[in-house]
N, C-alpha and C positions, 0 to 999 in steps of 0.2 A: 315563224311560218307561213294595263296592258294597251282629284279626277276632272280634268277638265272634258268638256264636250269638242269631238274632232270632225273632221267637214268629212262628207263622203269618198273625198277622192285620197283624204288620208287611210282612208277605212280600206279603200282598195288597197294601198301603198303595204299596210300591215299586215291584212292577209297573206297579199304574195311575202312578207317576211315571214311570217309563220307558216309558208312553202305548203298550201292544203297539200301534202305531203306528196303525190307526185310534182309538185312544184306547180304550183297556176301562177304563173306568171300576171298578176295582177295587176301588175306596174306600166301597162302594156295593152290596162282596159280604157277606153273611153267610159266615163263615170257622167258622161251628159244628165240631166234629168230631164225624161219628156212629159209632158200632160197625160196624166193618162190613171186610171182606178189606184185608189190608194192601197199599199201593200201593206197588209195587216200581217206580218210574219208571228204576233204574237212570241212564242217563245219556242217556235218550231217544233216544236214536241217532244225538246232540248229536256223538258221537268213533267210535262204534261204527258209525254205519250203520245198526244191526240195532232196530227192523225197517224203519227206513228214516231217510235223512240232513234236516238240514237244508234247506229250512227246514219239515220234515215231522214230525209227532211222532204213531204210532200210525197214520197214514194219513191224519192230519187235516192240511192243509196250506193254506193262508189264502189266501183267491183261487179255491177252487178246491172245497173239501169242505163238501157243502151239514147243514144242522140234522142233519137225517134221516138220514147216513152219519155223521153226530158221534155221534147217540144209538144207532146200530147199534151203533159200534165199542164204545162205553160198557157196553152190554148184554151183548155177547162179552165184554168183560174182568170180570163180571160188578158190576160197581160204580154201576151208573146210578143204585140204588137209594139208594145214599150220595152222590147229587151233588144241586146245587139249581140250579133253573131261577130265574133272574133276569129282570126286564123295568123297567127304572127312565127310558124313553122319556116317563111323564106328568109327568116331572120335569126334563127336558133332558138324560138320563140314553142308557145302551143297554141291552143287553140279552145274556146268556150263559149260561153254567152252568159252574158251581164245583164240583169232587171233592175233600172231605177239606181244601180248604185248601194240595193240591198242585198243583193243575192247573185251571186258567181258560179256556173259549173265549171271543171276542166275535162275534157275530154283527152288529155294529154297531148302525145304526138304521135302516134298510129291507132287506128281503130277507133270506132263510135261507143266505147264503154265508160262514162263516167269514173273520173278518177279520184275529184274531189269534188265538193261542193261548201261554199261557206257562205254564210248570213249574218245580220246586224238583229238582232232584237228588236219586237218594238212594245215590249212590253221590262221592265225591270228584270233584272238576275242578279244576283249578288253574289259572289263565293259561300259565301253561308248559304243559300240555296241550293248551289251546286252540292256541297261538300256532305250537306242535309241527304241529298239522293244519290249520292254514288261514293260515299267515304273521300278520304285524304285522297289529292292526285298523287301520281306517281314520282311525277318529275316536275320539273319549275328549271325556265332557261329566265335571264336577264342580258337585254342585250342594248348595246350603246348606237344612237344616231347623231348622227351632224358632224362638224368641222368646229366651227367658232362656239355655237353653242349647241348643245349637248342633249337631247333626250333621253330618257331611260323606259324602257318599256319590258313588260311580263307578261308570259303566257305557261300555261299550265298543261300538262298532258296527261292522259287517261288511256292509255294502247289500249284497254279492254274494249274499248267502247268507238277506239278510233277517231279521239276527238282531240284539240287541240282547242284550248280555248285563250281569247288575247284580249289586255284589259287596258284603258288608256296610257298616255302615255306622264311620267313625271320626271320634273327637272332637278329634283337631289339626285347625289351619284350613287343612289344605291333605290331601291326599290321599298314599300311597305306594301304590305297586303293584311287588310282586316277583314272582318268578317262582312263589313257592309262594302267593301270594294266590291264595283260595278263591272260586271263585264260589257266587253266592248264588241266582241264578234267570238262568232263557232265556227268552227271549221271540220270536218269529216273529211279521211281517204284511207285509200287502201294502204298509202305510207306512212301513215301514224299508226296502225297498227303493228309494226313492225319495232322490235324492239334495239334492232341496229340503229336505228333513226337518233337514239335518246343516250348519244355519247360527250363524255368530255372533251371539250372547258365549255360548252356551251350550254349544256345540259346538268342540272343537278337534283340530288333527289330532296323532293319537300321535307321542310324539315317545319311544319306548323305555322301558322300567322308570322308574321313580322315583318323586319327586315330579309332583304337578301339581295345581296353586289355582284355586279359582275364579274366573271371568271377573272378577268382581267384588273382588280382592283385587289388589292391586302385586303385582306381580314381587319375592321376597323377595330381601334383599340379606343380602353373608354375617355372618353370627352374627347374625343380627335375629331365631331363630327360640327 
């Protein structure tokens, strides 16, 4: 558009793979870090609510919060001045603004209406937290990175709620997810609501804790691991 700790500009790299579903090309941010107020994201109000629930983060909600109440909000929490304004459209690219390397909106590519928006936690989340306030996700993708060596990374999907959530990344060729598994970023758009989004081989439906391999790997048999 999922536990080792990964550097900022990985954090970019994985969101734009979990595509904050009109695609934010993430890959594409400068992830600079400038001096500037510490971003307390807390837990966005991802479990809390406060100051408002999914799929809303700060009052910015995709579909819905245009450029101009994004750069308001920005300026109250006084941070605009450590965010970057991106446009990468002359390149088949989009277009958003990046703060600190915590928090990304896209704008897409026509029009000032918020498309997506994703963040890093700065407070703990666990899947057992999630799963605690909004039941089993729907769907669970596992997907393969590198050449030589190999990552494996997982993120989960909730259409109700429009959210997409992506948790670090691990180097067996298949995936665990426990209940203390950390997530690693949230993402909200108008194309995670959409139930076309959540097709095969990429996509499959949770089946509880555990293991789960990519579309792309056999079904393991026992001891083959």
């Amino acid at each position: 558009m999922i536990s080792k700790m990964i550097s900022r500009s990985a954090l970019v790299r994985d969101l734009c793979k979990i595509g904050i579903c009109g695609g934010i090309v993430l890959g594409l941010i400068s992830c600079a870090i400038r001096r500037g107020p510490l971003m307390d994201i807390g837990d966005g109000g991802f479990l809390t609510g406060k100051p408002c629930a999914p799929p809303c983060l700060w009052g910015i909600i995709p579909g819905k919060t245009t450029e101009a109440e994004v750069i308001g909000i920005l300026h109250e929490k006084g941070i605009y001045n450590f965010c970057d304004l991106w446009d990468r459209r002359s390149s088949g690219g989009l277009r958003g603004i990046t703060c600190k390397g915590l928090f990304v909106v896209d704008f897409g590519v026509r029009g000032d209406i918020v498309q997506g928006v994703g963040f890093t936690p700065s407070s703990p989340v666990t899947l057992q937290d999630v799963i605690a306030k909004y039941g089993e996700p729907d769907w669970i993708a596992i997907f393969i990175f590198g050449v030589h060596v190999f990552t494996y990374e997982a993120r989960i999907a909730y259409p109700h709620i429009c959210t997409i959530i992506l948790f670090s990344s691990e180097t067996k060729p298949y995936y665990t997810l426990k209940p203390s598994t950390r997530i690693q970023s949230i993402s909200y758009s108008v194309d995670s609501c959409e139930p076309s989004r959540y097709v095969a081989p990429d996509w499959q439906k949770w089946r509880g804790y555990g293991e789960y391999w990519p579309y792309n790997f056999p079904t393991p048999t026992p001891g083959a691991r």
